[in-house]
N, C-alpha and C positions, 0 to 999 in steps of 0.2 A: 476291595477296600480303597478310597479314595487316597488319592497321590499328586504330586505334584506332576501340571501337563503343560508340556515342551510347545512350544508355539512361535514362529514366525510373524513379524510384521510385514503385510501385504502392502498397504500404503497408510497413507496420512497427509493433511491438508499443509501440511507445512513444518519447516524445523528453523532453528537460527543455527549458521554455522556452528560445526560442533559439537551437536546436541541431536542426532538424528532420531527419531523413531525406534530403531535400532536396535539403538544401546538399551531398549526395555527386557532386550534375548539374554543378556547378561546381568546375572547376579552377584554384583561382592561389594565388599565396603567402598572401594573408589569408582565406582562406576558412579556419571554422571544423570544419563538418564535422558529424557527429551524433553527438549522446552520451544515450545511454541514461536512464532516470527516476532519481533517487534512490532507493534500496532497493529498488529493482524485483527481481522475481523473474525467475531464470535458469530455460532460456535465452531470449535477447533475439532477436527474427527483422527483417528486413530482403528484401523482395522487391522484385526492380529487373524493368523491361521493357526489353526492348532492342527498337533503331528497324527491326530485322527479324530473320528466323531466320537464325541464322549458327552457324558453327563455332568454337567458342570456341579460341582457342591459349592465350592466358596470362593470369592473372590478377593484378594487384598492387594490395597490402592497404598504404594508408601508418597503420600504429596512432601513436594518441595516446600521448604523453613517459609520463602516469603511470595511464592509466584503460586497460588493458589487459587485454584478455581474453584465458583462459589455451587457447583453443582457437575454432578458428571452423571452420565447416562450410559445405560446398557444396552446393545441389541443383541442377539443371536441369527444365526442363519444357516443353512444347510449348508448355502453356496455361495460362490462368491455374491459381489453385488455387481447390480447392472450396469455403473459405470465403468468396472475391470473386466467384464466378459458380457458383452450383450449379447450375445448367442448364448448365454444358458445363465438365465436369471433367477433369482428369487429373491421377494421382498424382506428384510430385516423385520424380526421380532421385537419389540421394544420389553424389556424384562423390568426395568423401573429406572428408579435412579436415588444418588444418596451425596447427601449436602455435606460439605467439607467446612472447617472451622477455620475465622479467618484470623487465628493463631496470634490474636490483640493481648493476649493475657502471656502468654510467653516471653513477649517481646521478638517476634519470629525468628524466635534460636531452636524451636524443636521441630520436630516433622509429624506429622500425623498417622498413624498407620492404620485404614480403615479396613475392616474384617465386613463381608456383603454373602450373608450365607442365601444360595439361591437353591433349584433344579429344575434346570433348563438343560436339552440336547440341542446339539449341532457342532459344526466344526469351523465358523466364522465367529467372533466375538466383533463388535463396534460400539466405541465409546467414543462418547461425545462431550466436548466441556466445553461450559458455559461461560460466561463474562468472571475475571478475573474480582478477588476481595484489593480492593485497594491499601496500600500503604505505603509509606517514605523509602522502602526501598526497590519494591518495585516499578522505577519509575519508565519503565516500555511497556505497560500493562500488559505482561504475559501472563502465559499458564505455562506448568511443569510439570512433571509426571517423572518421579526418580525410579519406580521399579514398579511392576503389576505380577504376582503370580495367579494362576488357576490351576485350582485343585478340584478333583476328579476322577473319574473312574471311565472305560471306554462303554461306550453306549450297548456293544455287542457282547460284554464279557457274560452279560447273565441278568434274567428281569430279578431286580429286587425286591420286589411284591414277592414275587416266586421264595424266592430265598426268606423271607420275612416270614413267609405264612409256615412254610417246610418247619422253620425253627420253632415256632408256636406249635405246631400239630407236634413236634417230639417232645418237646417240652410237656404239651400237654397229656399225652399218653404216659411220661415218662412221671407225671404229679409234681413239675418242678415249677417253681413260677418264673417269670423270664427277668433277666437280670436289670432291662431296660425301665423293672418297673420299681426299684429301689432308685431313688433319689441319689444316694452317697456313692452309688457306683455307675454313676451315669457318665459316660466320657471317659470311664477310665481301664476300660478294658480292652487291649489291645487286638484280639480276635474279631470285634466287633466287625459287622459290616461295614459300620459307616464310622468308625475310629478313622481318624485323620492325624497322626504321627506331626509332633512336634520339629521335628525335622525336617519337614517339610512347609512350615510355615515359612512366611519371607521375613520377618525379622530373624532367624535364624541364619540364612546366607547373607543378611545385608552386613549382619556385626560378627564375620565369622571369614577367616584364613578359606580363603577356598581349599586348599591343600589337606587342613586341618577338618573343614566341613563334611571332603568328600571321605574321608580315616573313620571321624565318627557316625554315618552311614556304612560303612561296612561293617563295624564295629556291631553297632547297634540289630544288623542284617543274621550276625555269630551269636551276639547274647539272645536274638527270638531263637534260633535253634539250636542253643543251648538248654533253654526252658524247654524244647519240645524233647530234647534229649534227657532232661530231669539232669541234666550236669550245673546244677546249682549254685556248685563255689565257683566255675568259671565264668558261669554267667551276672556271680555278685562282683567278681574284680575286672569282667568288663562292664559290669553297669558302673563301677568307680574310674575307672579308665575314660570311661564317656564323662562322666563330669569334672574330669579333672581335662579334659580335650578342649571342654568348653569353653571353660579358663583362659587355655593357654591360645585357642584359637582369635576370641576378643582382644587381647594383647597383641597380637601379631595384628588380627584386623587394623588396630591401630598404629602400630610400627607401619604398616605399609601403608597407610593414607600418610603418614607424616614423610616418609621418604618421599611422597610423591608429592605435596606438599612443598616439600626442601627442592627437589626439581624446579616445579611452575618456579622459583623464589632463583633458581639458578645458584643455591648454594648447594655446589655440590660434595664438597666435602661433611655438611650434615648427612646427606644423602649414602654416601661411601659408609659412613658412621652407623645407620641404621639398616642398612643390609647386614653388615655383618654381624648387627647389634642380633637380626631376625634368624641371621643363621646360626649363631654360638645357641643363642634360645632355640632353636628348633632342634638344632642334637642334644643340646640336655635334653629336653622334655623327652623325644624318642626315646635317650638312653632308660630314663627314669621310669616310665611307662610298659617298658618292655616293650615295644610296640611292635618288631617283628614275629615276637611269638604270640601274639594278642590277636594278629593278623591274619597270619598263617598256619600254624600253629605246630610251624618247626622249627629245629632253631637253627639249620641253616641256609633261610629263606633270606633271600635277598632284600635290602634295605626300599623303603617304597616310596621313594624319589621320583620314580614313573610310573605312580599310579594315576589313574585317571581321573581326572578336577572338572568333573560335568554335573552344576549342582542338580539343573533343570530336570531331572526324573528322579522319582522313587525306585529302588530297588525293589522294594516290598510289594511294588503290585504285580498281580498277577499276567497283567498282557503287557509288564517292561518290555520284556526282550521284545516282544514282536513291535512296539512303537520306537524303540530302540534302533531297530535298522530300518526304517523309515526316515530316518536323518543322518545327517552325516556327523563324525565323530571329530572330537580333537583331544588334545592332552593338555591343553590348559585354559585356566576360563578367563586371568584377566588379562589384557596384554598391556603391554608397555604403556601405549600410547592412548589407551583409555578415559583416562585421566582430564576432566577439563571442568567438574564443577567444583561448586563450595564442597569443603569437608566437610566430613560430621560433625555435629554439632552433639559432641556426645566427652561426658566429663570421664577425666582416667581413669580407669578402672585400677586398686589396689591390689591384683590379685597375686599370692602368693602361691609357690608352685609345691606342695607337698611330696615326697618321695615315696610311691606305692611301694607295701612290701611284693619282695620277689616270690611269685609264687613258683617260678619253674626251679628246677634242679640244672637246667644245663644252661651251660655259660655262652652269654652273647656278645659278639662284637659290636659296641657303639659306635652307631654311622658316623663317615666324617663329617667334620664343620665346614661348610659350603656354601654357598647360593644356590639355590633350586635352581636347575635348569629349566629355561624360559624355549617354550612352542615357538615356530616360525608361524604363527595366527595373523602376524598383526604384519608379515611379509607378504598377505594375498589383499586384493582390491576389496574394499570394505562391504559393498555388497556380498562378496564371495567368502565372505565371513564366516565356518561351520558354526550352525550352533549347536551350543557343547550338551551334551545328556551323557548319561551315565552307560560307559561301556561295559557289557558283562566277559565277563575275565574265565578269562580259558581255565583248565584244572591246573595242569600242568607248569610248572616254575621254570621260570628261563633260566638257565645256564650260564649264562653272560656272567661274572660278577662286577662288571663293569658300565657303568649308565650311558650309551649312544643318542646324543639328543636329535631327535627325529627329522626327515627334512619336510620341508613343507610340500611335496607329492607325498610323503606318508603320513601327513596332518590331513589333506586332504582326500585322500582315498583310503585311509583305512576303515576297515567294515568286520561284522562279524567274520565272515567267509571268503570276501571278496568277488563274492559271483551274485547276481542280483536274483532277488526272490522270482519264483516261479508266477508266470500269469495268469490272473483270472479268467475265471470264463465270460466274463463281460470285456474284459482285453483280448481273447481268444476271437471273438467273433469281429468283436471291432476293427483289430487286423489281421484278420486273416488271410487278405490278400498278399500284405508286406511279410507275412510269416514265411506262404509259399514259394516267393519271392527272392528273400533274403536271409531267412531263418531265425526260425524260433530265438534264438539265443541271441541275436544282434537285437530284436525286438525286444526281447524282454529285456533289455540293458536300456534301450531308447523309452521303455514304460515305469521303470523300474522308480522307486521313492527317493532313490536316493542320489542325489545330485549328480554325484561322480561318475557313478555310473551312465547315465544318461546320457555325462560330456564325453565317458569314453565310447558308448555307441555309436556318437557322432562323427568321432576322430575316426572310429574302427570302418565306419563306411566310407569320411571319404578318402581313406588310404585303398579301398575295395577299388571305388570309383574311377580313381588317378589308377590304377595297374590294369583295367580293365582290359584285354587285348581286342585289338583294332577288328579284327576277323569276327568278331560276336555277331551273332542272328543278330537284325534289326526289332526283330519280335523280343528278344530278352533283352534287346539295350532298353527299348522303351517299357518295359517291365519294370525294369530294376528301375529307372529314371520312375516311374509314378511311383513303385514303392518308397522310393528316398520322398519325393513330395510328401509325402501322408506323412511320413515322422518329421522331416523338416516343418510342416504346420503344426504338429504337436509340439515341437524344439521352440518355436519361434511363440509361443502362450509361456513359456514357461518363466518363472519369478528370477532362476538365478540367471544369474549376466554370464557365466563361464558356456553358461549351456546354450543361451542365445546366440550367443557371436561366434558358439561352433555351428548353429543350424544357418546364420547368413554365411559362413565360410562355406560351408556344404554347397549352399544354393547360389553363390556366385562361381564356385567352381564346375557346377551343372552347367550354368548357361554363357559360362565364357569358353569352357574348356570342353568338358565331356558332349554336348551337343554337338562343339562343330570336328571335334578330332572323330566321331564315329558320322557326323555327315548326318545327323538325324534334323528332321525337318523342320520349318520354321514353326507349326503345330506345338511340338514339341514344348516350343521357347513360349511360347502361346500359354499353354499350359501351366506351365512353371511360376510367369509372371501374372496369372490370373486367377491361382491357389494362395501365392504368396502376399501381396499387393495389399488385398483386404488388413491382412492378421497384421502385417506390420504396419499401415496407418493405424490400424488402431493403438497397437502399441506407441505411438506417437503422444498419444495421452496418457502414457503412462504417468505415477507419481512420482516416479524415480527421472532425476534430471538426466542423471547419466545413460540408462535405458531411451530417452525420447532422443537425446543428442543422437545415439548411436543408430537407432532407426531411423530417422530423419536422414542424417547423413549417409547411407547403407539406398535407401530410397532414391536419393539424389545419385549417386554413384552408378544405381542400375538403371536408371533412366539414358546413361550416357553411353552406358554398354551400345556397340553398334549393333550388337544382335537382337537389344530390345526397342533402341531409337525409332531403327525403320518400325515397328510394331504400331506405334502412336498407342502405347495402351494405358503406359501409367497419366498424363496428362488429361486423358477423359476421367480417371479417380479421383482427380484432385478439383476440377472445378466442377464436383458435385457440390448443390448449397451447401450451407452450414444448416445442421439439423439444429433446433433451438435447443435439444435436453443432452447437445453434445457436453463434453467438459470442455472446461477456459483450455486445458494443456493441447489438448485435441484440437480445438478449433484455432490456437497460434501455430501450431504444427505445420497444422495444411496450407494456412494463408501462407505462412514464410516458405513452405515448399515449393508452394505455387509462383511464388515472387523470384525464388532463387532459378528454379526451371526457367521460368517465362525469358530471366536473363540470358541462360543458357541454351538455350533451343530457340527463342525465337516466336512466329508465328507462322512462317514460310514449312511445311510440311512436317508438322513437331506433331500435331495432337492441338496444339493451341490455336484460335481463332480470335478475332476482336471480341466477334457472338459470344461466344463461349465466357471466355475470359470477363467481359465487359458486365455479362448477368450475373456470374459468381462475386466480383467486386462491390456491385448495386448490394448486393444482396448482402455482402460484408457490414457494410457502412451502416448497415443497423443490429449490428450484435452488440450486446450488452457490455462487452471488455474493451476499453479501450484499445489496448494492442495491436487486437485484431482490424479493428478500423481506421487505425493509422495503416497497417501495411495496407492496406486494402488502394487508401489515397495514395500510396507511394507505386499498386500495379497500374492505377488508373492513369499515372502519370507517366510510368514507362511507357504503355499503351499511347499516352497521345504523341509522344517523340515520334512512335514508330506510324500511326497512322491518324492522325488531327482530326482528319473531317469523320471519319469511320465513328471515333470514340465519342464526336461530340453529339454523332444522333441516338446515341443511347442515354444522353446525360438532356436535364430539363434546359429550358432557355436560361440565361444568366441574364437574371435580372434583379431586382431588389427584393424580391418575396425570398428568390430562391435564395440569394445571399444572409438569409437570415437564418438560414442554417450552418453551421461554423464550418462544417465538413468539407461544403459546397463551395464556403466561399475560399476554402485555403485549396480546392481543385485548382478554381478559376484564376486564385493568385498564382497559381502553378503554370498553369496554361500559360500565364503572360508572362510568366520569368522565361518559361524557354521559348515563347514567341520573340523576347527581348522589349515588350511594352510595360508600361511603369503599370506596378499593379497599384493596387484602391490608396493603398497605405503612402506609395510612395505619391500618388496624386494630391490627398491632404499633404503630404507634407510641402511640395512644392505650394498648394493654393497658401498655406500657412508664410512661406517665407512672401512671396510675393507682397500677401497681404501686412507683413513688417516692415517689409522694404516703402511700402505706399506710405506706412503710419509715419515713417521714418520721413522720407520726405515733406510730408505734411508738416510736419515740426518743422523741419526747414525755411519751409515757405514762412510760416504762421513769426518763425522768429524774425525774418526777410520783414515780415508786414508789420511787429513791434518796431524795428528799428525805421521804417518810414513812418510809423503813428509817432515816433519822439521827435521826430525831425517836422513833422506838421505842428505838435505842440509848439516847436519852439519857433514858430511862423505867427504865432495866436498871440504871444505876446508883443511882436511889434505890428500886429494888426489892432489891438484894443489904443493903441497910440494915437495910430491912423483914428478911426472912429472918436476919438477924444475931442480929437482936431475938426472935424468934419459937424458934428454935433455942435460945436462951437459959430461952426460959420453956418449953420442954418439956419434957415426962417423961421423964428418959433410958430409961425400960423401958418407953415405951408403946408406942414401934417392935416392942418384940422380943414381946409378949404376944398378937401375932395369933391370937382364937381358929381353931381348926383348921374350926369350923363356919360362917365366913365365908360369907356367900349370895354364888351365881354372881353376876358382874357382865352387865348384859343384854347382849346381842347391840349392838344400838342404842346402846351408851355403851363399846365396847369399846375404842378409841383414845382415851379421856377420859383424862387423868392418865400418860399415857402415852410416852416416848421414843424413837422410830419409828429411832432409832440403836444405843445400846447396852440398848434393851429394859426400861430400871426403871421401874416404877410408882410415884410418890409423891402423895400428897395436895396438894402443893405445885407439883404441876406444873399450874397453871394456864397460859394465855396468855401472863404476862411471866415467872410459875416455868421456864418452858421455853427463854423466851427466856435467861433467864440461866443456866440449865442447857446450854444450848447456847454459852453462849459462854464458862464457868467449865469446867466440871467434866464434861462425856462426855468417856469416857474413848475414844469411838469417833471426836469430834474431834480438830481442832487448830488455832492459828491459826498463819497464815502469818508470819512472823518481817519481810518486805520489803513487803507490801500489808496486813496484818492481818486478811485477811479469813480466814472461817472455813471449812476445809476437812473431808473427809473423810482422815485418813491414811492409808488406802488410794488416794487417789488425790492423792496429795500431789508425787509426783514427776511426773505430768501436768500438774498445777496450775501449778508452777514451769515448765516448759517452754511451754507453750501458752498459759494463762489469766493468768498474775500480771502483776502492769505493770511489775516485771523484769524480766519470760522473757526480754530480748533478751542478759541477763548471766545465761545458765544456758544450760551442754552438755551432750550425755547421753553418757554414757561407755559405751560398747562392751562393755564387760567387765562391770560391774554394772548398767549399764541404772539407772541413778540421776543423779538432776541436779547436778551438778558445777557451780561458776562457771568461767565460759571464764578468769579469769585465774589460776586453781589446774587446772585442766582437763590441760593439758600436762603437767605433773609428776607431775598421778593417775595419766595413762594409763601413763607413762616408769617410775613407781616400781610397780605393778603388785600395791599393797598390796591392794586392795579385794578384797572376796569376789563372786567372782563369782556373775553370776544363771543363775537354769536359768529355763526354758519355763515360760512361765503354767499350763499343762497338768499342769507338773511339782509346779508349787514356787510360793507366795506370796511377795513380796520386801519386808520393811517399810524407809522410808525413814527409821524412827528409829533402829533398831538395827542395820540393815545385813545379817538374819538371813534366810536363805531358812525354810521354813517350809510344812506342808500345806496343799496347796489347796482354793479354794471359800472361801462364802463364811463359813461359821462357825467358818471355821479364823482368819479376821480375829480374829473375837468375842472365841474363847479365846487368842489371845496377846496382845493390845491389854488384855483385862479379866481373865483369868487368876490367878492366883496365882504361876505360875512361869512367867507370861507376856513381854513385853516389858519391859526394865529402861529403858529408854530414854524412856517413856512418864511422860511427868511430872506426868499428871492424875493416872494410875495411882498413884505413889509419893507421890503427896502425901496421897492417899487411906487410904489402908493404914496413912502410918506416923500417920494422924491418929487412926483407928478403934485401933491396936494398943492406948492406953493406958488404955480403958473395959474392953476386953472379957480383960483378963489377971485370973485365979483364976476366972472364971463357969461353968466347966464347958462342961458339951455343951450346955447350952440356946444360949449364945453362939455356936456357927456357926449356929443357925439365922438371926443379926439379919441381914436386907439381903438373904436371898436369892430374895424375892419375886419383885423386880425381875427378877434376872438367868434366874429360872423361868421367867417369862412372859414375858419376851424371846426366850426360846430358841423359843418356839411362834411368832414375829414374824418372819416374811419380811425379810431387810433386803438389798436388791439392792447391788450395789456403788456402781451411779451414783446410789442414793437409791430412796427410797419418795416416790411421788406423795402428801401427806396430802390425800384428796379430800375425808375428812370433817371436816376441822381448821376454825377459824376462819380468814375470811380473811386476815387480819392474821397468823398464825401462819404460813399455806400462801406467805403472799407471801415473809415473811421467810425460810424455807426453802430456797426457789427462789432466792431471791438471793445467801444465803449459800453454795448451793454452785453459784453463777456462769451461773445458766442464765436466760435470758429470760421474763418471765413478764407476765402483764395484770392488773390490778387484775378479779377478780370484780366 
């Protein structure tokens, strides 16, 4: 008959403080259950062992109110999986999978409780959950998982084909038709093969007194063999008894979620409140119940206060007892400190407690009012947790009348019998050697299922070991020495932590003590660390933090031992590659062993080399975990302190390709920190200051060169004075009498006198002639109307946009391409009077007259200085109408006056953004530069 099956969690991909995997071994109302990391990546895995091979029937999932996973997946498997023992593999079954509800209609106040009727064998289950259902309160997108039972039957008790057909053939000989084929009594008859007992389902331990749960399982164990006794009436006032248990066990459920509750809250006087509130209500009910004659079924059987609280197995199946001592036992299931999620979310029940009549004749004492005595469980390391199953109970009533609460070695080692089951004959051959060795009985304690056992095999050899007398054959010491090897690699596979850390006590006290006090050879030690070595790297990846810590460090520790140093053996282990389908735990294990070694050993006669070392690093720096390729950079780096030139002809050239990989280039910045040269980062940064430092100066100067351009300006007005005067006392026809036999002007003087703008030659164009010529009268300037400075008007509408200390109050208009002020700008564009511009390509645009015009650059020359040039141009006009009142009646000699200038200008290059004057004075060339807005250095 299917039953509820006991099962261990092997690993899982991750938990958040708290909330381990674990806690799925325990069933009761406050148990919190496991929840997945904060932003962990999907999917999330979970591998349980079960207490033997059986036949799965049903599976139920109880999910968390709001941390739900929107899919979960089943596997099966004979054996482990290949990442917890690659020496003896096999691939997971995948059995389906079944989608959870993402509890939007609730308002995630209730929990789901999903029922996955299967039939699949094997003794590995693995579940897989997928990406969580979103909501407002889960806001780490986890997944949770608050309970999982499997119910079951064991694989070897009997084919049920066999047993199905058996019952058909009697049936059928007997003329009876089978009961499975009525509809109304289908599921409800308890003999069935595959009847599955309410009490075993996991809503019943979830909302149920574990104390109270495991009463009406014995209970219920009396009323079937009361029926098979045909004792009738006892078995109608224990079937009332059992639902009057139910009752009372849901109320207690919930008194102890609220104590615990009152706890987390730190009010502890609610807490004191409802203990005793659980205990006054626990001796009524007993009294009321009868419940030591209901139990026992005498009435002066002691009160059952220490009875056994192990929801996790059926009584009612047939191969209990034998899965039964395959685990280890305890006397309570939930402990103290259990306790760390949401309550239930479950409304008060009003249940009232009726008073069975008394069926016995004889008089019973009601137990006193109490607190249950509380197991030392929650006093051992959380791994070494028992998990609790159903103890079967001696015949025999103890004597005591008084309750001794146990110590935790009697939590932990009690057993049916105390002596471990007899070995198979597949354990028979397997150690046969250590049998001959060491005998039967320490072996089968070292093979044995049940934890305690196992750990006291271990203790019991090596108390053997340590007394061993000095005088022993060398032939029996090294006997007894490989027998202990063989079980210490068995010890050292094994899940619980008690049993591990006796089988590295065993094996450090081999190789530090018993080898050198009996003088046995170095072979010996040889031996030892090259049985062990393997199993315990591997356990390096184990899932358990605690397990890798302690192997890791245990590794480290025998490396230092001086009887394995000299060996050089563990250091050739560790800078094997990284296998690519190793695990993430596995491959940081090694790197950080190797890093912590490398520190303490060296390279000088360790086992370590550059070689060695330098290829395992390389070969780091491309695995997939980060972690691992950080320590990788950090051996590469120890490596080059100790040997620079060695390490750097394993590494590529440094140069800009290879710097383009991040890894490489934070070596090479490594390199140069402990060379003491500034690495990449810190060289930008000096070019960076430098180059502020320069901009810096720059302004210095440039301010240096405004304050000599004000001091030139204010030289330009008492030079227009001079020239007032001078103009006055000249010849009016000396200008015009130029003889025609004029000597060439040299090469070397050819920009002397000269306006590198509109091209006139005057004798007056000195140094400050110029400058006032350039700020009076080119008719190829102009000043700016808002900053006054002197521009080019050709590029007068750039000026205003980009350069003026205006520009922020000037738009450019679309249509004419001319600078508009933004608060006339909207009206320009609306009224649509302007003349529009063409293509620079096409057409010049001047910004005084508004006139397109032919392009290039001399086409400026002649409408700016012109005759029928620009009208807009007010050097122009002022010009003209000055000259018109000398040169009216003179004939044709008169166009020749003035046009020197504009002659020899036309031969003069004049670019649009300006002529460089290289050969000018400097004072001239600076003033230049500044007036048409460009940066320049004092010569």
């Amino acid at each position: 008959m299917p039953h509820k099956i006991g099962f261990v969690v092997v690993s899982s991909s991750g938990h958040e403080d708290g909330f381990s995997a674990r806690e799925l071994m325990i069933h009761a109302p406050t148990v919190s259950g496991w929840r997945s990391p904060k932003f962990c990546q999907f999917p999330q895995e979970i591998v349980l062992q079960m207490v033997e091979r059986c036949r799965i029937r049903k599976l139920q999932l109880l999910a968390h109110q709001y941390m739900i996973s929107s899919k979960v997946e089943f596997y099966i498997s004979e054996s482990l999986p290949e990442y917890l023992v690659p020496y003896q593999a096999e691939r997971f079954r995948r059995l389906g999978y079944v989608s959870l509800c993402d509890n939007g209609k609730t308002g995630c106040k209730a929990r789901e409780l999903k029922s996955v009727y299967v039939d699949a064998v094997g003794q590995f289950l693995k579940l897989i959950f997928h990406q969580n259902h979103a909501n407002k309160y889960n806001i780490y997108n986890q997944v949770a998982l608050v309970a999982i039972n499997i119910i079951g039957d064991p694989a070897d008790f009997g084919d049920e084909s066999n047993i199905t057909s058996r019952e058909k053939l009697i049936d059928h000989y007997l003329g009876h038709s089978p009961h499975s084929e009525d509809p109304a009594l289908e599921g409800t008859f308890a003999g069935r093969s595959d009847y599955i007992s309410p009490l075993d389902d996991l809503a019943f331990d979830m909302y149920q007194d574990p104390e109270v749960a495991q009463i009406i399982r014995r209970l219920d164990e009396k009323k079937r063999d009361a029926v098979k006794k045909e004792r009738y009436d006892h078995a109608k006032k224990l079937k009332q008894a059992i639902a009057d248990l139910q009752k009372v066990g849901e109320r207690l459920g919930r008194y102890e979620v609220e104590k615990r509750c009152a706890v987390e809250k730190e009010d502890y006087d609610l807490a004191k409140e409802k203990k005793q509130q659980m205990a006054r209500y626990r001796a009524q009910v007993y009294e009321q119940l009868e419940l030591h004659g209901l139990l026992q079924g005498e009435p002066e059987i002691q009160r059952p206060f220490a009875l056994p609280l192990q929801p996790l197995a059926s009584p009612s199946s047939p191969q209990h007892w034998k899965a039964v001592s395959s685990l280890p036992r305890t006397e309570e299931l939930v402990a103290e400190d259990t306790f760390a999620g949401p309550i239930l979310q479950e409304k008060p029940l009003a249940y009232t407690l009726a008073s069975s009549p008394r069926h016995s004749a004889v008089d019973q004492s009601p137990p006193a009012a109490g607190p249950t005595p509380r197991s030392h469980v929650d006093a051992l390391p959380y791994d070494e947790r028992p998990l609790p199953i159903t103890r079967k109970q001696l015949g025999e009533a103890s004597a005591e009348p008084e309750v001794r609460e146990p110590d935790s070695s009697d939590v932990r080692r009690r057993g049916v019998s105390g002596e471990p089951e007899p070995l198979t004959e597949k354990a028979l051959r397997e150690a046969s050697s250590a049998i001959d060795t060491l005998g039967e009985a320490l072996v089968a304690g070292a093979y044995s299922k049940t934890w305690s056992c196992r750990e006291d095999a271990l203790l019991a050899l090596y108390k053997k070991l340590m007394e061993m007398p000095v005088g022993t054959q060398k032939e029996d010491l090294k006997n007894i020495l490989r027998a202990s090897v063989f079980l210490i690699r068995r010890a050292i596979k094994d899940i619980v932590t008690s049993v591990f850390q006796a089988s590295l006590k065993l094996l450090k006290m081999i190789i530090t003590q018993y080898i050198p006090k009996h003088k046995l050879s170095k072979l010996e030690t040889t031996h030892c660390v090259e049985r062990a070595v393997p199993l315990l790297l591997s356990r390096t990846g184990d899932s358990s933090a605690r397990l890798r810590v302690i192997a890791v460090n245990f590794i480290q520790e025998m490396a230092l031992f001086k009887e394995v140093k000299s060996l050089q053996l563990i250091p050739s282990y560790l800078v094997q590659p990284l296998k690519a389908n190793a695990s993430v735990h596995l491959a940081m294990s090694q790197v950080d062993l190797l890093a912590r070694l490398l520190r303490d050993l060296g390279t000088g006669n360790s086992g370590f080399t550059v070689d060695n070392v330098m290829k395992f690093a390389l070969s780091a720096l491309e695995h997939r975990v980060y972690e691992v390729r950080e320590t990788a950079v950090k051996i590469i780096l120890d490596m080059y302190r100790q040997h620079p030139a060695l390490t750097l002809e394993h590494l590529p050239p440094e140069d800009s390709s290879t710097r383009k990989n991040l890894l490489y280039k934070a070596i090479f910045e490594g390199f140069a920190k402990i060379d003491g040269r500034p690495t990449e980062a810190e060289v930008r940064a000096q070019k960076r200051a430098a180059t502020k430092e320069a901009e810096k100066q720059k302004k210095e100067e440039m301010k240096a060169l405004q304050g000599q351009l004000a001091a030139l300006r204010e030289t330009q007005a008492g030079a227009q004075e001079n020239d007032a005067m001078k103009l006055k006392n000249q010849d009016p026809q000396g200008r015009k009498a130029a003889p025609p036999e004029t000597p060439e002007i040299p090469d070397n003087h050819y920009l002397d006198n000269l306006c590198i703008f509109c091209g006139e030659r005057n004798e007056s164009f000195t140094e400050e002639g110029l400058d006032l010529h350039y700020w009076k009268h080119c008719l190829m300037l102009t000043r700016c109307d808002h900053c006054r400075q002197v521009v080019e008007i050709s590029s007068l509408t750039e000026h205003l946009l980009t350069e003026c200390d205006r520009r922020d109050g000037f738009g450019k208009c679309h249509r004419c391409s001319e600078a508009v002020p933004k608060d006339e700008l909207p009206r320009h564009i609306k009224t649509k009077e302007c003349n529009p511009a063409k293509s620079e390509k096409v057409a010049n645009r001047c910004p005084l007259c508004h006139e397109n015009f032919a392009p290039g650059e001399e086409a400026w020359k002649a409408h700016l200085m012109g005759p029928t040039g620009c009208t807009m141009n007010l050097r122009r006009t002022h010009i003209l109408s000055k000259a018109t009142a000398p040169q009216q009646g003179k004939g044709p000699a008169a166009s020749k006056s003035g046009t020197s200038g504009p002659k020899v200008g036309s031969k003069i290059p004049t670019p649009k953004g300006g002529l460089t004057p290289t050969v000018l004075g400097p004072e001239h060339q600076m003033e230049q530069r500044l007036l048409r807005g460009e940066s320049c250095q004092r010569p």
